[in-house]
N, C-alpha and C positions, 0 to 999 in steps of 0.2 A: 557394806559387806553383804546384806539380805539383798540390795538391789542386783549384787554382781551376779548374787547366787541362785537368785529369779531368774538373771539372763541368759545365765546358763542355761539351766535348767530347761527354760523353753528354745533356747536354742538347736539344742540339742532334739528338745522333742519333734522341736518343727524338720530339723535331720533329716529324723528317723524318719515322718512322712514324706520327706520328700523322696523317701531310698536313695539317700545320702552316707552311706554306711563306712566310708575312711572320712569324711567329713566329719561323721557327727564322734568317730573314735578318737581322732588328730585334733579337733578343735581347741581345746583349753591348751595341749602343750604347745601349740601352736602360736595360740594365743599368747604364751609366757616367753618363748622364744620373740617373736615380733615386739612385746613389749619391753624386750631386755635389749634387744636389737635397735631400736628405736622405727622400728618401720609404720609406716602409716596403714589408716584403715584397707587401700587397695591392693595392699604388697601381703596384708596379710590374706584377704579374699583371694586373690592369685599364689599367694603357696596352698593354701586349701584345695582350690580348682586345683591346682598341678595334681596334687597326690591323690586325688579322688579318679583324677582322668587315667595314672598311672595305674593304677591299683585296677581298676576298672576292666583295662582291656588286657591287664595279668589273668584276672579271674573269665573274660570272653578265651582268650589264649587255651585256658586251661579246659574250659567247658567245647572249646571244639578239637582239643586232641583227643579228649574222651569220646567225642561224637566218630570221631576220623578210625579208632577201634584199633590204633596199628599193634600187632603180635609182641611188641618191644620199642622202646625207645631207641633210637639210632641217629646220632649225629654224625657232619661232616668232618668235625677234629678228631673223631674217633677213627675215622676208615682209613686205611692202611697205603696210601697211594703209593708209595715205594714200593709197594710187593705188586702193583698193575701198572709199571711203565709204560703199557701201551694206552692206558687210561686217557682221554684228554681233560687232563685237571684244569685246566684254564676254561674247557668249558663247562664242565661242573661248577665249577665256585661262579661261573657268571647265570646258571641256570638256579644255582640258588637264592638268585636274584628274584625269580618268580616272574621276570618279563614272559615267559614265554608262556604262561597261563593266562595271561590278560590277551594273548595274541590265539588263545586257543589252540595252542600246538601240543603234539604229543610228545613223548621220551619211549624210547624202547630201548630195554638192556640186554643187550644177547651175548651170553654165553656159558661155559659150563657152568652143572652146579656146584655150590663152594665158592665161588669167587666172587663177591661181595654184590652184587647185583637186589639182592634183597634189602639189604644194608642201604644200599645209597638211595634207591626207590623210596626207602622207610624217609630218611634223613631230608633229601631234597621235598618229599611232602609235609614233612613235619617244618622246615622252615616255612613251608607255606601257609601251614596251620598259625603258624608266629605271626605271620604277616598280614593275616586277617581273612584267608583263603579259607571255604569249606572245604575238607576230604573225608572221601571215604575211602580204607580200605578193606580189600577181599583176597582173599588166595582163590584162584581161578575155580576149581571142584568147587571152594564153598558157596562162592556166587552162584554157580550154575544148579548146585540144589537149592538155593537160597530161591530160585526164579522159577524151579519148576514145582517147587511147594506153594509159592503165591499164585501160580497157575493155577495149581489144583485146586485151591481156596480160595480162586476166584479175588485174590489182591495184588496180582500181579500191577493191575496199571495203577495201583497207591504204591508198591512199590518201584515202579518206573518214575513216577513222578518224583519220588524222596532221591531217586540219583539224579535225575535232571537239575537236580537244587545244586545241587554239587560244583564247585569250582573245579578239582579233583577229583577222577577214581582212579584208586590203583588198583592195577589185577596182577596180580604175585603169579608166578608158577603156571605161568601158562606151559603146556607142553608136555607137563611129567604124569600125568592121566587121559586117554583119549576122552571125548565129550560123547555122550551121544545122539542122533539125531535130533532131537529135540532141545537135549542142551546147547548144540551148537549154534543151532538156530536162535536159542533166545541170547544167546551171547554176541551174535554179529548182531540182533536187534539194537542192542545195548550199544557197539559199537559204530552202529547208525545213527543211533539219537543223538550218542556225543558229538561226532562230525560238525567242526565250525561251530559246538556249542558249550561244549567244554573239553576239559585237557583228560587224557587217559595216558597212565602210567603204564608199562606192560612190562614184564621180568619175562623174559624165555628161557631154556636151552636149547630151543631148536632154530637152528640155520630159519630163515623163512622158507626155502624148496620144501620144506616138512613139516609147515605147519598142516598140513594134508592130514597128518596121523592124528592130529585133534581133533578138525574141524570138520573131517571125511571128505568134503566136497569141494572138487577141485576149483568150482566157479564161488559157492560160498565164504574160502581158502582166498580167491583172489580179489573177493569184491574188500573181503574184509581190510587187506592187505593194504590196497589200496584208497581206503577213507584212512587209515592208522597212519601210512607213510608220507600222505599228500603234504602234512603240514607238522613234521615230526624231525624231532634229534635221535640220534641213533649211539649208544654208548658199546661199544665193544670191548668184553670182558675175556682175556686169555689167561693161560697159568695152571696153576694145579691149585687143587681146592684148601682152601683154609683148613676145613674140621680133618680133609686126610693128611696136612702138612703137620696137625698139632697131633694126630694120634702117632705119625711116625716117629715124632720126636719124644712124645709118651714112652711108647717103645723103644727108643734107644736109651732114653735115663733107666729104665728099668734094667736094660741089660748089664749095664754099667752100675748099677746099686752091688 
């Protein structure tokens, strides 16, 4: 019994050095299951590896949803496809596959606000965080102060660098603030760097004829356009807005109370 309980013991400790941390916790019950199971020494070595390798890329999972910064959590079973029949659900559930980030493609969601374009943006990067994908996201205004603050302090290209790492950016809300000259500029930078290097997400409400009102410059406007479009899925969102369909129906239970 002192032998078992030596072997333990440095088992365990030898674990711990190895930062084996579901190993060294799963070991003994582990142990007592396989021993009751009648399984040999390599059945029990291999359900150990299993759970340590599971556990493992749980907590990688977890440490780059935190990194990815999204506003909320948002999945695909949540999102409401029946109230956006013009949605093409067939190719969302095959883009939540994440083929199309290994091929450096983009996504763009166009259309009003309210209607689930943030939502799915969120969801389709987050299974990509699942799958072992770096993201980051942004709401369009915060990046473009986020870039002219690194500018003025001189960290601008530590922070270009920290998005080039990226498998994923999303840029939420383009459209609903014009940029100004200088933001716009470092935002088609950004959307130059990605080109053919990685995938950028973009959410609009604007038609693309008007992306103008953003980015000011009609050649700026087109060049951008045209690195985003070259190698990109396009999701078109119609309807009336979510938050104004739930406050109307607000409004009718109240009148009827």
């Amino acid at each position: 019994m002192k032998n078992e309980t030596k072997s333990t013991v440095l088992v365990k400790h030898h674990l711990k050095q190895l930062k084996l941390p579901t190993m060294h916790s799963e070991c003994e019950k582990v142990a007592a299951r396989s021993a009751k199971e009648n399984l040999d020494h390599l059945a029990y070595l291999l359900a150990l590896c299993e759970l340590e390798l599971v556990d493992r890329e749980r907590r990688a999972a977890e440490r780059r949803l935190k990194a990815a910064r999204f506003p909320s959590s948002k999945t695909l079973d949540e999102f409401d496809f029946d109230a956006r029949p013009s949605l093409n659900k067939p190719l969302v559930l095959e883009l939540a596959k994440g083929d199309w980030i290994d091929k450096r493609e983009n996504l763009l969601l166009v259309g009003p606000s309210g209607t689930g374009k943030t939502h799915l943006a969120i969801a389709l990067a987050m299974a990509a965080c699942l799958s072992g994908r770096k993201v980051r996201c942004f709401r369009v205004t915060e990046l473009i102060t986020t870039m002219l603050e690194a500018r003025d302090e001189k960290s601008l290209l530590r922070l270009r660098s920290q998005l080039a790492k990226q498998d994923v950016v999303v840029l939420d809300e383009l459209g609903y603030v014009p940029a100004s000259k200088a933001g716009a500029e470092l935002l088609f930078d950004l959307i130059g760097q990605a080109y053919e290097r990685q995938s950028l997400v973009v959410t609009t409400n604007l038609p693309f004829e008007h992306w103008t009102e953003v980015l000011g410059s009609e050649r700026l406007t087109g060049a951008a356009l045209d690195r985003l479009t070259h190698r990109c899925h396009i999701l078109e969102f119609t309807g009336q807005s979510y938050r104004l369909q739930d406050a109307q129906r607000r409004s009718r239970s109240k009148k009827q109370e």
